[in-house]
C-alpha positions as CSV (number, residue, x, y, z in Angstrom):
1,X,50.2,-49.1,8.9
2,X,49.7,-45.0,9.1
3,X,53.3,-44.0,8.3
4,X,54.7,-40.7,9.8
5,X,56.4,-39.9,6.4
6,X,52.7,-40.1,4.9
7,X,50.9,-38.2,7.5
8,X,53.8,-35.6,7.4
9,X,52.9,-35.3,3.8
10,X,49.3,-34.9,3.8
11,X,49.6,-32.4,6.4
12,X,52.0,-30.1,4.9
13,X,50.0,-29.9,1.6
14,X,46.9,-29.3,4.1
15,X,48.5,-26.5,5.7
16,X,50.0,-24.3,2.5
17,X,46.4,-23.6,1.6
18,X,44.9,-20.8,3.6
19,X,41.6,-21.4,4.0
20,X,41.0,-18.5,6.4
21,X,37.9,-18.8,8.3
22,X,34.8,-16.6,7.3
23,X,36.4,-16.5,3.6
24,X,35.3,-18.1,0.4
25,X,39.2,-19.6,0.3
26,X,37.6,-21.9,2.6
27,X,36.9,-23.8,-0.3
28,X,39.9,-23.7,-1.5
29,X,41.3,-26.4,1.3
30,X,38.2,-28.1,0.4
31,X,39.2,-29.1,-2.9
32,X,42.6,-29.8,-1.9
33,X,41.3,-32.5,0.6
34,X,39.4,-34.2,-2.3
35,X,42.3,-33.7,-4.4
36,X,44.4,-35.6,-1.3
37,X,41.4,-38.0,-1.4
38,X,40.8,-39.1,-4.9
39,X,44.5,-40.5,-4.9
40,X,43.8,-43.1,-2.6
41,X,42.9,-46.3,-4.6
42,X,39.1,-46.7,-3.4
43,X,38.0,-43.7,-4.3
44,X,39.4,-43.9,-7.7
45,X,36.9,-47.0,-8.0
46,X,34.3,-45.0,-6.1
47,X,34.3,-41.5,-7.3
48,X,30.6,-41.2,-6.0
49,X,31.9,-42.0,-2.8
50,X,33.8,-38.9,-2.2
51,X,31.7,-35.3,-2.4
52,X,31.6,-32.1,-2.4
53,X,28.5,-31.0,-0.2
54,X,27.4,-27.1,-0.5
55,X,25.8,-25.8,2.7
56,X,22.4,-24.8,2.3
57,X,22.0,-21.1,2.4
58,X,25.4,-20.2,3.3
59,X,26.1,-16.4,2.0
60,X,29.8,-17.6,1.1
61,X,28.8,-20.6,-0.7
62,X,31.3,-22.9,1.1
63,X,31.3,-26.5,0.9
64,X,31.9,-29.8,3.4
65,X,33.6,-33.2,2.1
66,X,32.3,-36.1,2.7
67,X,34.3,-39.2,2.2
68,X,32.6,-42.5,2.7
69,X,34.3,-45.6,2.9
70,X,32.8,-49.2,3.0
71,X,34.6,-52.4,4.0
72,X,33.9,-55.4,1.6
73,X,31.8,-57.4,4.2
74,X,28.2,-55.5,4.4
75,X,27.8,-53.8,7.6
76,X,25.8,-51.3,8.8
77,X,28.0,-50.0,11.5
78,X,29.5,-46.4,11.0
79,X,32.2,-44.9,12.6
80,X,32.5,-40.9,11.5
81,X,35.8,-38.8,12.2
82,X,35.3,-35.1,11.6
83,X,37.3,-32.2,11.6
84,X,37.3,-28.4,10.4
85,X,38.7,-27.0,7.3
86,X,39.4,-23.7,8.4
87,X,42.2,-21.4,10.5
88,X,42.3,-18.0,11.8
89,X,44.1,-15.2,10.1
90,X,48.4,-14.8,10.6
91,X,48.7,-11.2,10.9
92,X,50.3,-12.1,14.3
93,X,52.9,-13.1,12.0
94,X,54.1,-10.3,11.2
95,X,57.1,-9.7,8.8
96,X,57.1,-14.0,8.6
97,X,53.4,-14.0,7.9
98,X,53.9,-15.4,4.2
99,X,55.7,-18.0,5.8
100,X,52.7,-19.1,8.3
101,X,51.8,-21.6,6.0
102,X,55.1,-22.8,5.1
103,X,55.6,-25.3,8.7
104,X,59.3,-26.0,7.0
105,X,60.2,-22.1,6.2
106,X,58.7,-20.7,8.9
107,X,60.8,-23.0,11.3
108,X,64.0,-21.7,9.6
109,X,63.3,-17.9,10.8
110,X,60.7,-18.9,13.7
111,X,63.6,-17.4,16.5
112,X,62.7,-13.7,14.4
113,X,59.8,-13.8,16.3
114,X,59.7,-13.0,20.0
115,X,59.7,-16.9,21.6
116,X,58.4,-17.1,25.2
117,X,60.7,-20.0,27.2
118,X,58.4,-22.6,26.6
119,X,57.7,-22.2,22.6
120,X,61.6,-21.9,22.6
121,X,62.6,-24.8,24.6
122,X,59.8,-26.8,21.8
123,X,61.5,-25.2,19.1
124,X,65.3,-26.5,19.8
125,X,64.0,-30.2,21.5
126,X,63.1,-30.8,17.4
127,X,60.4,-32.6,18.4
128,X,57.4,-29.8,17.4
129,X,56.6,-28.6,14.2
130,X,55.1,-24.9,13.8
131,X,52.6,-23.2,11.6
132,X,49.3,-21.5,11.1
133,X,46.7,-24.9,10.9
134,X,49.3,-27.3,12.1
135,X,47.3,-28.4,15.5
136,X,44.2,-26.5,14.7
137,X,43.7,-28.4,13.1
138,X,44.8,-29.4,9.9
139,X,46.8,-32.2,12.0
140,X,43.6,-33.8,12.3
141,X,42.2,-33.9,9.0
142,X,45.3,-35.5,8.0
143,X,44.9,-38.3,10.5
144,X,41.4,-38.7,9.1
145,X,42.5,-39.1,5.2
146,X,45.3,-41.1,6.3
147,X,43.1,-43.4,8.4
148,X,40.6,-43.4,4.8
149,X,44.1,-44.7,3.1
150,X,44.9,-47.3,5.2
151,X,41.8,-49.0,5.9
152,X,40.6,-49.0,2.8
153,X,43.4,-51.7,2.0
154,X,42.4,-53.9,4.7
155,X,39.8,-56.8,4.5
156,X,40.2,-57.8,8.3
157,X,36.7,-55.9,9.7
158,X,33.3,-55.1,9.1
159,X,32.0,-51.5,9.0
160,X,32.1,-47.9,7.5
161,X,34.1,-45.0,8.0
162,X,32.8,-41.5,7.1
163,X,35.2,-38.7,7.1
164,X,33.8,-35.4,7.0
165,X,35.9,-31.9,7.1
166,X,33.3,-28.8,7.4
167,X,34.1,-25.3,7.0
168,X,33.4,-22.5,9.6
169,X,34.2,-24.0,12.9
170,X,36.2,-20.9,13.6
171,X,33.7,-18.8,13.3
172,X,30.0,-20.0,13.8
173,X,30.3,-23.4,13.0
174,X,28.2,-23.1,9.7
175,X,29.5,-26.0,8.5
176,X,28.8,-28.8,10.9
177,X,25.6,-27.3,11.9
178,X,24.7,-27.6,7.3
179,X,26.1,-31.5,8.1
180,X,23.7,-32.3,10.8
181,X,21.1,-32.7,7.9
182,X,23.2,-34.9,5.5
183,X,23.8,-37.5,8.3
184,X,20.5,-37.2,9.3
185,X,19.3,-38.5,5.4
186,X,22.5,-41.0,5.0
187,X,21.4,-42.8,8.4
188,X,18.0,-42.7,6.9
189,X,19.1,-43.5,3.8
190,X,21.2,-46.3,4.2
191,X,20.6,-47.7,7.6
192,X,23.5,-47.1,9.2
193,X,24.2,-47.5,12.8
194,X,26.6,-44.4,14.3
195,X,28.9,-46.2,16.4
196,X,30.7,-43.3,17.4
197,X,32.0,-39.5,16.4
198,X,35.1,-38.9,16.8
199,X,36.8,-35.1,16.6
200,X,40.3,-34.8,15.8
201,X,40.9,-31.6,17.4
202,X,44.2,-31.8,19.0
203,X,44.5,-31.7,23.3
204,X,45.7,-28.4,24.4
205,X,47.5,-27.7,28.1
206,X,45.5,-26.6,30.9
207,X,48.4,-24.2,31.8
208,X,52.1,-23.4,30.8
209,X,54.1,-26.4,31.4
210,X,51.4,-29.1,31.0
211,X,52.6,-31.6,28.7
212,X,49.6,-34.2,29.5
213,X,47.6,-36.2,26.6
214,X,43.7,-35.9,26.8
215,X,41.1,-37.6,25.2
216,X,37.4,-35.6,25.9
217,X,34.2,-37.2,27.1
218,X,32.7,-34.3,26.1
219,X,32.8,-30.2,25.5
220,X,31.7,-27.4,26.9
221,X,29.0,-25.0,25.4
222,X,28.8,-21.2,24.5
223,X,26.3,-18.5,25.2
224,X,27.2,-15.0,23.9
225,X,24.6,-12.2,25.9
226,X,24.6,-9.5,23.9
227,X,23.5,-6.3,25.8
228,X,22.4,-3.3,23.9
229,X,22.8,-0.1,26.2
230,X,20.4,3.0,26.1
231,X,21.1,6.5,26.7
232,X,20.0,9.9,26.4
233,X,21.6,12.2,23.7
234,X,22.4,15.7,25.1
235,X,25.0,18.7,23.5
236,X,28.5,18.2,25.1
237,X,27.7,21.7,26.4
238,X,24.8,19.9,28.6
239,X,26.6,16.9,29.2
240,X,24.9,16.7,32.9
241,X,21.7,16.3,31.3
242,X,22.2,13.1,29.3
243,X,23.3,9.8,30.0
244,X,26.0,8.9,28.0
245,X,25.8,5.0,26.8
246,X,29.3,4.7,26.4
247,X,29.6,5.2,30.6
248,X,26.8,2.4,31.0
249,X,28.2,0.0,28.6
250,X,31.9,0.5,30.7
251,X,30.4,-0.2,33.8
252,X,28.6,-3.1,32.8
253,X,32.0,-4.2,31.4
254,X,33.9,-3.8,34.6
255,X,31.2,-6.0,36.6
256,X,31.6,-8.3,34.0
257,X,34.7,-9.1,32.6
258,X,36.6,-11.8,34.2
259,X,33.7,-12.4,36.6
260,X,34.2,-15.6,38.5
261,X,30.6,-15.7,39.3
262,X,30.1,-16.8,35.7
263,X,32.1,-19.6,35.5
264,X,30.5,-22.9,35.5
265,X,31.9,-26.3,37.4
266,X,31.1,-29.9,36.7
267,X,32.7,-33.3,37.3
268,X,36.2,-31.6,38.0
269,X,36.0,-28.7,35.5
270,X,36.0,-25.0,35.6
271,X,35.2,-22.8,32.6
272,X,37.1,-19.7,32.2
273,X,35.4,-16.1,33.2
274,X,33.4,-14.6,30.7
275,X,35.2,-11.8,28.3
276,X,34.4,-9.3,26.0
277,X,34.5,-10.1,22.6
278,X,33.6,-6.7,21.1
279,X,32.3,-3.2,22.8
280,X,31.5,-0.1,20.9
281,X,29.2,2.3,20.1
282,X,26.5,2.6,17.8
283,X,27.1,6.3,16.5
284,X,27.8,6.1,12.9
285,X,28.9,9.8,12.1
286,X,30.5,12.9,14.3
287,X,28.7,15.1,16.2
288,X,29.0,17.2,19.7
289,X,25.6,14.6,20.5
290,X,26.1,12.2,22.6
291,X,25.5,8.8,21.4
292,X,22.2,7.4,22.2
293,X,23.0,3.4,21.8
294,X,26.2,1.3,23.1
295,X,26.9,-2.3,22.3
296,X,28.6,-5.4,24.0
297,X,29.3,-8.9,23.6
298,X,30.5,-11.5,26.0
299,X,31.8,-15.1,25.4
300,X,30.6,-17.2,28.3
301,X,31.0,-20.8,28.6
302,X,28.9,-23.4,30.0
303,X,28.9,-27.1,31.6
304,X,25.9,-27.6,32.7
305,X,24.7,-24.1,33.5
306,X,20.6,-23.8,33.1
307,X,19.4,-20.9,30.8
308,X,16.8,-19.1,33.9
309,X,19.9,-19.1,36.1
310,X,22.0,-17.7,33.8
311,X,19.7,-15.1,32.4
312,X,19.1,-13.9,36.6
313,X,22.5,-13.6,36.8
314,X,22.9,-11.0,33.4
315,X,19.6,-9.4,34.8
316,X,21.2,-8.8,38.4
317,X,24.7,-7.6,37.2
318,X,23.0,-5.0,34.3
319,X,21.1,-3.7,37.0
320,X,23.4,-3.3,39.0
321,X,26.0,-1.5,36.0
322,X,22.5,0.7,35.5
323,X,22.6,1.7,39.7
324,X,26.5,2.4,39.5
325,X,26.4,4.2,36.3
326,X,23.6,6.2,37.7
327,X,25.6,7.0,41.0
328,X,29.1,7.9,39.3
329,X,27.4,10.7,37.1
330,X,25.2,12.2,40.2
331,X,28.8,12.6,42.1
332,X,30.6,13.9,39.7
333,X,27.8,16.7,38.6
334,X,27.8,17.3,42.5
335,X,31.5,17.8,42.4
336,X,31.4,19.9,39.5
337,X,28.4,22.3,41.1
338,X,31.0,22.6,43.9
339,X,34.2,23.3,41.5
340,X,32.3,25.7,39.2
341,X,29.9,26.9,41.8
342,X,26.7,26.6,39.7
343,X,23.8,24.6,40.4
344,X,23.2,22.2,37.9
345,X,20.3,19.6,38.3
346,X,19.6,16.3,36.7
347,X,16.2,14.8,35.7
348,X,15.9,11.3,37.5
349,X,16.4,8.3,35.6
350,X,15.5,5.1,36.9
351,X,17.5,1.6,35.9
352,X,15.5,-0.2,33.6
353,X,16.8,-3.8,32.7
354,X,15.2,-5.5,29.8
355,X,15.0,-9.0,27.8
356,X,15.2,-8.9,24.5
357,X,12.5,-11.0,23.0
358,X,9.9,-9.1,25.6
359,X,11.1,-5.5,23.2
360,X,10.4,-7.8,19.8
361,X,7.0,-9.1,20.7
362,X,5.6,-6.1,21.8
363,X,6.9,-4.6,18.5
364,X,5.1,-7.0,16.4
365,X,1.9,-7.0,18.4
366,X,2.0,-3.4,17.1
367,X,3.4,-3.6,13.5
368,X,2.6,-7.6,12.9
369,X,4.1,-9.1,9.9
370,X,4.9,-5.6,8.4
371,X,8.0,-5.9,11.1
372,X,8.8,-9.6,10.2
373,X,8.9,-9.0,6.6
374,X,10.5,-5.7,7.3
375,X,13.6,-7.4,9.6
376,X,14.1,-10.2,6.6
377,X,14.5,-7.5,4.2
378,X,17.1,-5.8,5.9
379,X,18.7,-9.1,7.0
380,X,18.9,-10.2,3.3
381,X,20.6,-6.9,3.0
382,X,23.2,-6.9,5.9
383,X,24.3,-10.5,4.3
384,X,25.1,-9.3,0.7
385,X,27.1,-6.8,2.3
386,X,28.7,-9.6,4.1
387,X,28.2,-8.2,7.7
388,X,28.8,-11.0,9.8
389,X,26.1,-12.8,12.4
390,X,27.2,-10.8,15.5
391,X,27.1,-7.3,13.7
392,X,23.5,-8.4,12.2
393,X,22.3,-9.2,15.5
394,X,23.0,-5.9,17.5
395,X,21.5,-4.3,14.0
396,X,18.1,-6.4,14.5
397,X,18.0,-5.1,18.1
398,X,18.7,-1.4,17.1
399,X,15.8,-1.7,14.6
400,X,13.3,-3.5,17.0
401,X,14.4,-1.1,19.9
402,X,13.4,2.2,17.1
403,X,9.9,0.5,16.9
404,X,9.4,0.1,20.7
405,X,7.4,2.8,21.7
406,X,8.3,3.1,25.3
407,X,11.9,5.0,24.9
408,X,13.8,5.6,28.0
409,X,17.3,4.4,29.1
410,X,18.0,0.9,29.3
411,X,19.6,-2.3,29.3
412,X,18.3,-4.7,26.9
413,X,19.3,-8.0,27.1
414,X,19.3,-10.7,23.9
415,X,22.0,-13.9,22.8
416,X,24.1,-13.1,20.0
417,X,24.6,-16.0,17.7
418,X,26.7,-19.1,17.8
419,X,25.5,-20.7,20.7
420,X,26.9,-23.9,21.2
421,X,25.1,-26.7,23.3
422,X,27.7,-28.5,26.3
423,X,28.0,-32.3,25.5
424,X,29.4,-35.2,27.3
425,X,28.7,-38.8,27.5
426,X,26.1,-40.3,29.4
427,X,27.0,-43.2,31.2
428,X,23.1,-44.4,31.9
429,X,22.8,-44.8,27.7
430,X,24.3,-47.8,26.5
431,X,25.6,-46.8,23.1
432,X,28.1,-44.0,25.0
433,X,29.0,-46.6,27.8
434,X,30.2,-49.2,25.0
435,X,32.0,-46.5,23.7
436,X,33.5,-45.1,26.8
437,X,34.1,-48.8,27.7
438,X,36.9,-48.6,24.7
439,X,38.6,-45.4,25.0
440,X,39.4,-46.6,28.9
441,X,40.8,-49.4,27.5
442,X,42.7,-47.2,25.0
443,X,44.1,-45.4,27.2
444,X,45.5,-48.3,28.8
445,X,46.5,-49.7,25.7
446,X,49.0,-46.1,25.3
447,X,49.9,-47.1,28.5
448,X,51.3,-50.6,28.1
449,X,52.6,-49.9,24.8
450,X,53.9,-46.8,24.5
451,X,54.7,-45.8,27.7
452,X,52.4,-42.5,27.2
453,X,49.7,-41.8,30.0
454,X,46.2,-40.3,28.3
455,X,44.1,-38.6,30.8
456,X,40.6,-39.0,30.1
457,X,39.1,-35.6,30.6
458,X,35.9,-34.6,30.7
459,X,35.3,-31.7,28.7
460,X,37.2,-29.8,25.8
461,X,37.4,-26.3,26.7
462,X,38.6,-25.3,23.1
463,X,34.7,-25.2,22.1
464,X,34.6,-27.2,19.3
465,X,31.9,-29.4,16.8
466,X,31.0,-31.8,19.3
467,X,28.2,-29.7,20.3
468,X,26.6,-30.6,17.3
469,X,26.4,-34.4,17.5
470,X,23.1,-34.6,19.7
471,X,21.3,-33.0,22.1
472,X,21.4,-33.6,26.2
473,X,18.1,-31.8,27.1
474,X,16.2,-31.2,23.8
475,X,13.4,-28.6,26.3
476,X,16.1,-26.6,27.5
477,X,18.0,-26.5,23.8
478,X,14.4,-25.0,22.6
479,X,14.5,-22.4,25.4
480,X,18.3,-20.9,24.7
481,X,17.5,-21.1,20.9
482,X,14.1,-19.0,21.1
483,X,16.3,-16.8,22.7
484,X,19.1,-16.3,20.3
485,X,18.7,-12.8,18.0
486,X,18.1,-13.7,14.2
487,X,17.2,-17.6,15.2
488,X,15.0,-19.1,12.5
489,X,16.0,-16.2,9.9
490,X,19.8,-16.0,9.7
491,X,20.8,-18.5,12.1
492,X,19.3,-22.2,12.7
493,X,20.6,-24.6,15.1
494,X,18.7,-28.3,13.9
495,X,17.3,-29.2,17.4
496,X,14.9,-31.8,16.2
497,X,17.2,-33.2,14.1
498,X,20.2,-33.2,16.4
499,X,17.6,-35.0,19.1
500,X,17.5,-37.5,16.2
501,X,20.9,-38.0,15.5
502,X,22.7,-38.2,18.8
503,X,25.9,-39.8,18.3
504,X,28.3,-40.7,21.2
505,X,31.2,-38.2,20.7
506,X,34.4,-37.8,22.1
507,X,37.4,-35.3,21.3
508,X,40.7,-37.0,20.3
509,X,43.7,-35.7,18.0
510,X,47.3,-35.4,18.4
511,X,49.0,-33.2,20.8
512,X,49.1,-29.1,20.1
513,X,50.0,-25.8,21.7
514,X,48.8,-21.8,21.6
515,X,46.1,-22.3,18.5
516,X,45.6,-19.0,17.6
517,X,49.2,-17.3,18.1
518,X,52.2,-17.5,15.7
519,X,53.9,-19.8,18.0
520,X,51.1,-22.8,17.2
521,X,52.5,-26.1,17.0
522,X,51.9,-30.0,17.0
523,X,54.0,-32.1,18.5
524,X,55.5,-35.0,16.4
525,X,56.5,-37.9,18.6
526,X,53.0,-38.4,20.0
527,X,51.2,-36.9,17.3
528,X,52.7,-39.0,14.3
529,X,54.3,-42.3,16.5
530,X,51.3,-42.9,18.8
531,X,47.6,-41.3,17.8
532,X,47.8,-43.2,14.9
533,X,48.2,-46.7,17.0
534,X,45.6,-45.9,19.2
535,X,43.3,-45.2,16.8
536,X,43.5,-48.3,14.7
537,X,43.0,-50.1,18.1
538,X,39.8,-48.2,18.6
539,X,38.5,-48.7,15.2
540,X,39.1,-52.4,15.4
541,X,37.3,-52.5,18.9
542,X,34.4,-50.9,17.7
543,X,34.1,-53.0,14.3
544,X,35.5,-56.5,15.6
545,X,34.2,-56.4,19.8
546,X,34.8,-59.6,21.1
């Protein structure tokens, strides 16, 4: 049995090692999990069992571990639990900051932080523990090794279970995207038969107050537009004659931020309004010129949202932004004639709204390969000075856009990278009805013996490695990807292999609130007392079904 003392233990050495995202410490929780690992009994007799796997290519060198366990009756059934390695950074700590990964500190001094009434009332019911990585998710990487530990004492089933923890989730999902391969060649490799996924990521409340257990059927995706904005430089002293990208970028912000018209619905759920991840400039030095390139990114995410409709929609609203921007400096150069009784005039400019990958082809039926080999230089470059994916993106469209020969103001429209694909189950394939089958009867099972109601939910809206488990519409997958800025050259999402792979996933971990803020926290009684249960019930149901 998966003791809460254990767990506890595993969890706390989990979460004193950084491991912040996007940072070669990542590696450093790495080798602490295999450290955690090689102590259980099995893998002391089967050291080649347990690895250290280095993703291919990655600039920060980070590895996954993959920990393979095999019952003592032959069987080619496979069950994998996965989780990621890495958390965000805890300078919303503060002055307790060096506590962040200290869950039993940082509870001592937690109240010197400003406590909204809910993380308070949590704090003094004794029932939560708090900490950078405790839900997100080092909580569930625990649960994993502990589940390694205990089955691997048992001789009462038949099958294999696979742990994996990858790096990266937190930022572009690196390392489950350099796993898709390796399970690709084990299958191969050793026949095995991928019963199921499953990802320990804790359930989160829809809203303040919700205390309701989820397991997923599925996530939602991510597309991140990235819109590069075009000007026309002018002296400040002639600021009427320009057009000043920072004004066009703004206004395209205001349509777009928090635009309901972007959020997607399916079986029940809504995604959240698209927002702006980052918004600047492109002007590197000071001068009384006006910039003549603006940048912005969006996070928008998707159910079941097709990429033509979306990319209308982005086309509509930039023109639009273009239109506005166009009238808001035409009125206020007419109310400045008025105020300062001169007669300024502006040359007309007409809103011009442009894709992306149209700008880069026309470039390279002008420059050819010169311009491909050109792009991969400099991309080499911008990753040994560590720029990240988003930053080397908005850099490939500022090159292509100096090589396009027909300048004038615009919008030009591209997808950033990550982009991850929306999952769910599909109840009209077998292998995901068997399994959905078992995690109704699950959540039954909490029900009868525990008292605890699970709701089964459709779709985690955390974004999380799900997406990279298989493939719904392998066409469409093609279409976003061809899309994306830097696919095939900094970024590669494996669509024929994940088309290959295609494991029914679902999303199921403990219990967890506000990942991402200094007032994260698991809860214990369900986390510890029940998960656990439930999860040896569905391991059993999968290896032993009647």
């Amino acid at each position: 049995m998966i003791t809460k003392d254990k767990l506890l233990d595993t969890l706390l050495r989990l979460v004193e090692v950084p491991g912040i995202s996007g940072t070669e410490k990542e590696n450093l929780t790495a080798e602490r999990i295999v450290e955690i690992i090689s102590e259980i009994s099995y893998f002391k007799q089967h050291r080649e069992k347990l690895n250290l796997v280095e993703i291919k290519g990655d600039p920060l060198k980070r590895n996954f571990v993959s920990a393979l366990f095999c019952s003592s009756k032959p069987s080619k059934s496979t069950i994998i639990i996965t989780g990621h390695l890495d958390v965000v950074d805890v300078v919303d700590f503060e002055h307790l900051k060096e506590l962040a990964f200290k869950p039993l500190e940082l509870m001592e001094r937690i109240e010197e932080l400003p406590l909204n009434k809910e993380a308070f009332e949590d704090f003094k019911s004794g029932d939560w523990i708090f900490g950078r990585g405790t839900a997100d998710m080092k909580y569930g990487l625990s649960l994993g090794i502990e589940i390694l530990r205990e089955f691997s004492k048992r001789d009462d089933f038949q099958g294999n279970i696979l742990f994996l923890a990858v790096p990266g989730e937190e930022s572009n999902s690196e390392g489950m995207l350099g796993a898709v391969p390796y399970l690709l060649d084990l299958k191969k490799k050793c026949n095995y038969d991928y019963k199921a996924l499953f990802v320990t990521e804790c359930s989160i409340p829809k809203e303040i107050g919700d205390n309701k257990k989820r397991m997923y059927l599925g996530t939602s995706g991510k597309v991140m537009p990235l819109f590069l904005c075009v000007g026309k430089e002018t002296h400040v002293y002639e600021s009427h004659t320009g057009l000043n990208p920072n004004l066009l970028v703004s206004e395209l912000n205001r349509l777009l931020e928090l635009n309901p018209d972007f959020c997607d619905k399916d079986r029940g759920n809504t995604t959240p309004p698209p927002i702006c991840l980052k918004q600047m400039d492109l002007k590197e030095l000071y001068s009384v010129q006006t910039p003549l390139l603006a940048a912005a990114y969006y996070n928008i995410l998707t159910l079941n949202l097709s990429i033509e409709e979306l990319v209308n929609k982005l086309k509509n609203i930039s023109l639009k932004a273009f239109e506005n921007t166009i009238k808001i400096i035409e009125e206020n150069v007419m109310k400045y004639n008025l105020i300062s009784n001169s007669n300024n005039e502006r040359e007309k400019i007409e809103p011009r709204v442009l894709m992306f990958k149209d700008i880069y082809e026309e470039v390279l039926k002008i420059e050819g390969s010169d311009f491909e080999n050109y792009i991969g230089n400099k991309i080499k470059q911008w990753q040994q000075e560590k720029k990240d994916l988003q930053t080397i993106a908005v850099n490939i469209m500022r090159e292509t856009y100096e090589k396009y020969p027909y300048k004038a103001p615009a919008i030009i429209i591209g997808f950033a990278p990550p982009y991850y694909p929306n999952k769910h189950l599909n109840y009209e394939v077998k292998e995901d009805k068997e399994l959905l089958k078992i995690i109704e009867e699950t959540a039954l099972y909490s029900k009868e013996n525990f008292d605890v109601d699970i709701e089964l939910d459709h779709y985690y809206m955390g974004l999380c490695d799900l997406s990279y488990t298989g493939v719904e519409d392998a066409e469409g997958l093609e279409t976003i990807t061809s899309n994306i800025i830097g696919a095939n050259k900094c970024y590669n999402i494996p669509v024929k292999e994940l088309e290959e792979l295609n494991i029914p996933s679902v999303v199921f971990g403990g219990f967890g609130k506000d990942f991402h803020k200094y007032t994260e926290r698991l809860n214990i009684s369900y986390s510890f007392n029940v998960v656990p249960r439930l999860y040896e019930n569905i391991l059993y149901k999968i290896f032993n079904p009647q």
